[in-house]
C-alpha positions, 0 to 999 in steps of 0.5 A: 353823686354821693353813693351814701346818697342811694337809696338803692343798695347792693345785695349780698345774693342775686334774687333766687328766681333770676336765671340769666347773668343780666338779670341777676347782675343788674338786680343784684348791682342794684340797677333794676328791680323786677315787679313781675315776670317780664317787667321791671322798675329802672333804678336810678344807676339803671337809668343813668345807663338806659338814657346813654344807650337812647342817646346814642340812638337818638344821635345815630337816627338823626344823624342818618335824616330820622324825625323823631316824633312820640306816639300814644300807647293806647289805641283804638282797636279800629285801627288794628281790625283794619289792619288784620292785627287785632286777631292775627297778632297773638302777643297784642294786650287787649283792653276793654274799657267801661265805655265798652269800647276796646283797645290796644296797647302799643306793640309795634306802630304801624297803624298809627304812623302809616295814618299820621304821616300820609294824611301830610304826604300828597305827591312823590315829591313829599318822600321820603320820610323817615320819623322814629320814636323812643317809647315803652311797648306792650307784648303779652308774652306767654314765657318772659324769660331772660331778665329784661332780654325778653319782658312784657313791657319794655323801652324800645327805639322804631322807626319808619321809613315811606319811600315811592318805591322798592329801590329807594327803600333798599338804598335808605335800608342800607343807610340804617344798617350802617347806623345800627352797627354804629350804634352797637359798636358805640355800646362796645358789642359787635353785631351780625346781620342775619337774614330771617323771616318777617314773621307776624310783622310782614311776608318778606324777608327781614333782617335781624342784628344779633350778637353772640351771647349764651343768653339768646334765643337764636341759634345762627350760622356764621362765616369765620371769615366774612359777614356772612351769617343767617338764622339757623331755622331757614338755613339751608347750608350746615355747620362746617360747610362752605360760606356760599358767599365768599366761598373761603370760611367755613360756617360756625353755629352760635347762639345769639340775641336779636338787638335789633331788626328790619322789616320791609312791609312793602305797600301792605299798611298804605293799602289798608288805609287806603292812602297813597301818594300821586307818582311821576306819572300823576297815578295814586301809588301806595308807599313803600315802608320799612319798619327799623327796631332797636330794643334799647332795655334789651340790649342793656341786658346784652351788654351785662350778658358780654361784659361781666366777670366772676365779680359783676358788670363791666361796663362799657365807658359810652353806656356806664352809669359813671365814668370813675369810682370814687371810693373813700378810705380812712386817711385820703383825701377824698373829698378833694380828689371829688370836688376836682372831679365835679369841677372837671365835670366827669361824672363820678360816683363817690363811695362816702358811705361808712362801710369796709374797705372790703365791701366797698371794693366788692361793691365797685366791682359789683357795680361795674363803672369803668374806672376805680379811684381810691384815696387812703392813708396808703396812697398818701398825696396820690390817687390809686387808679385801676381800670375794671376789668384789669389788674393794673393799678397805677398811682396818679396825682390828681392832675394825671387822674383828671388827664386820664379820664378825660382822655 
């Protein structure tokens, strides 16, 4: 992609109302523009890097036997008062319509999956099933706050799981907790399983994955030496003290932000549907569920939160909206160093605009793509390579660029 071809510019300055990294970075690098508090509009460079984060998920959930599925937004609020939600869930946005009829907007989907999946399930033999989806969600958020770590609309990945008993749902639990720390070590970002409350979501005890970041919202406690790590609101040890798991490491309080969770809604959802399967012993049993998020615009904004420095984004090269920068000063040969890269099929962004040679540097580093390409009169026949973040530069030839990058 020509850069000159954006229509999407860089700003001098972030917005003055943005408050955390991410939000000023991302608006200010040009991937998002916020419309209102907690919703934002993703921009083409900003999309790029929302459709590789789904990707991985998508590729993570599949792989672990996820059936992925798409779910309307709006719903009827029958089936929320048949829940309980509709006046137990503060955050659900409530429209009434000219029919006089009142619905919901979709925050979580446990009352239109549980129907959709058991009205096909009839014995023991049809679990378990596991079907996902990668959606927009609706919260009525008193406070958004933090950029898109916390919106009213945001792009999420939930899936659910129906299993004919607790043991079954605890061995697939596991399955996704894999999954979900490849998922994030895919995205560059080391991730900790606390235990927590379910909250609204479920009685039980849930399972959240955070990573430590300034930004966040969650304050936890975790063991320097093993993975041992809990919210610090039900905690009952201290910071300082002994990990009670491995006994060895001592607890370090950090502050972090939930990239995804797990919630065990045992039997409740069947039993408000009244749909239920016939067990090993031919007797009508309600399934067992669990309810798998992943916040894929929110850990967009947690990547920004751990990848940047005093000059923008440093995005990782599985999540970045391009794999090299290509920028164009006077005396290089450019243009061919672009058509080798497009040939090769590395994804490129080539700065071509009639800028500075100053703008467009603080441009690439603003922007954050993973490898800086730069073609000029100075570096003659070759290409000057640099990798963001580092301070290394290094003079390739064309073929050693294309070497390197697809390595």
């Amino acid at each position: 992609m020509k850069q000159s071809q954006l229509f999407v510019k860089t700003l001098r300055q972030p917005p003055k109302e943005a408050e955390t990294i991410n939000h000023k970075l991302l608006t200010q690098a040009g991937f998002v523009d916020q419309l209102m508090a907690g919703v934002y509009s993703y921009l083409p460079l900003g999309l790029r890097v929302l459709r590789n984060i789904e990707g991985i998920v998508r590729e993570e959930m599949n792989t672990i036997g996820g059936q992925e599925l798409l779910m309307p937004i709006l719903h009827p609020s029958s089936i929320w008062k048949q829940t309980g939600g509709w006046d137990k869930i503060d955050v659900l946005f409530k429209i009434k319509s000219r029919t006089g009829k009142d619905y919901a907007l979709g925050q979580s989907e446990e009352e239109v999956v549980t129907p959709l999946v058991m009205s096909r399930v009839n014995t023991h033999k049809d679990l378990p099933v596991a079907v996902y989806q990668i959606h927009w969600k609706y919260r009525d958020e008193l406070r958004a706050k933090s950029g898109i770590l916390r919106g009213r609309e945001f792009f999420m990945k939930d899936m659910y799981s129906f299993h004919e008993n607790q043991k079954d749902f605890e061995r697939f639990y596991e399955v996704v907790k894999h999954a979900y720390l490849n998922v994030y070590k895919r995205a560059g970002l080391v991730a900790k399983v606390t235990e927590g409350s379910g909250g609204s979501f479920s009685e039980k005890i849930s399972y959240e994955f955070m990573v430590l970041t300034d930004a966040g919202e969650d304050k936890i406690l975790y063991c320097e030496e093993c993975e041992f790590c809990i919210n610090r609101d039900i905690a009952k040890q201290e910071a300082g003290a002994k990990c009670p798991k491995c006994g060895k490491g001592k607890l370090l309080e950090g502050i972090a932000s939930e990239v995804g969770n797990v919630f065990d809604l045992g039997q409740k959802y069947g039993g408000n549907f009244d749909l239920g399967f016939l067990d090993r012993d031919n007797k009508k049993q309600y399934p067992v569920m669990g309810c798998y998020g992943l916040g894929i615009s929110r850990l967009m904004g947690v990547i920004v939160e751990r990848f940047h420095d005093d000059k923008g984004i440093i995005w990782p090269e599985s999540v970045a909206p391009f794999q090299v920068h290509l920028l164009d000063l006077p005396g290089g040969d450019s243009k061919k160093v672009y058509e080798s890269l497009l040939k090769d099929d590395i994804e490129v962004l080539y700065d071509d605009r009639d800028a500075s040679a100053g703008e467009k540097f603080a441009d690439s580093d603003l922007i954050g793509i993973p490898w800086r390409a730069v073609a000029s009169k100075k570096t003659g026949d070759k290409i000057e390579l640099k990798k963001r973040g580092e301070e290394k530069v290094k003079l390739v030839s064309i073929k050693e660029l294309l070497e390197t990058l697809k390595s």
